[in-house]
C-alpha positions, 0 to 999 in steps of 0.5 A: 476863157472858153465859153466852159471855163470856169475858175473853182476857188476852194476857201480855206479858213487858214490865212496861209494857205488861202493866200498861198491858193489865191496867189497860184491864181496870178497868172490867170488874172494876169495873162486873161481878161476877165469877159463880161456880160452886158445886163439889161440896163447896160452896166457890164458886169464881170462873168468871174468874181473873187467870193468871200463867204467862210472868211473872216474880216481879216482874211477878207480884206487880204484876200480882196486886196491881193485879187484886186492886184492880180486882176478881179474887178468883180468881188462877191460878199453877203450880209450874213458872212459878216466880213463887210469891214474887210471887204470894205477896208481893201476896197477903200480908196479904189475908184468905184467904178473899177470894180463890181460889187455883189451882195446878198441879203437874208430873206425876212423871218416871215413870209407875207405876200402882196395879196395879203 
């Protein structure tokens, strides 16, 4: 990848045609590695991710398994897609440490402040 690539991902909440999207990706995971960027810590952590926001359980788990296969190692998810059983059914029995894992959690309903 250049320093202004980018891989744009579109979802669609049709299985099919998500499937049919994802699998023309192929050949970009397959014949490119993924680049990483070094955080503070030390951890390196995948530049691209597979996201799953707007699919269901079903289309998730399909859709990290068959990005697993052609060559993500970093999948996106969050709290409120709730799709976590998906996510977690296609990542289940994979070494942990094959692949990076983000998340996002809901902010609280209320604002309360250290000073307070």
């Amino acid at each position: 990848f250049g320093s202004s690539a980018a891989l744009i991902f579109v979802p669609s909440p049709n299985r099919s045609s998500h499937i049919m999207k994802l699998a023309c990706c192929m050949t970009l995971g397959a014949s490119a590695a993924i680049p990483n960027v070094k955080l503070n810590n030390g951890v390196e952590m995948p530049l691209i991710s597979l996201g799953t926001w707007q699919y269901n359980s079903s289309v998730a788990e399909d859709t990290v398994k068959l990005g697993i296969k052609v060559g993500f190692n970093h999948i996106d998810t969050a709290n409120n897609y709730k799709n976590q059983d998906g996510v977690g059914r296609a990542l289940a029995g994979l070494d942990r440490k094959s692949y990076f894992l983000t998340t996002k959690v809901p902010a609280p309903t209320t604002t309360k402040y250290y000073d307070e």
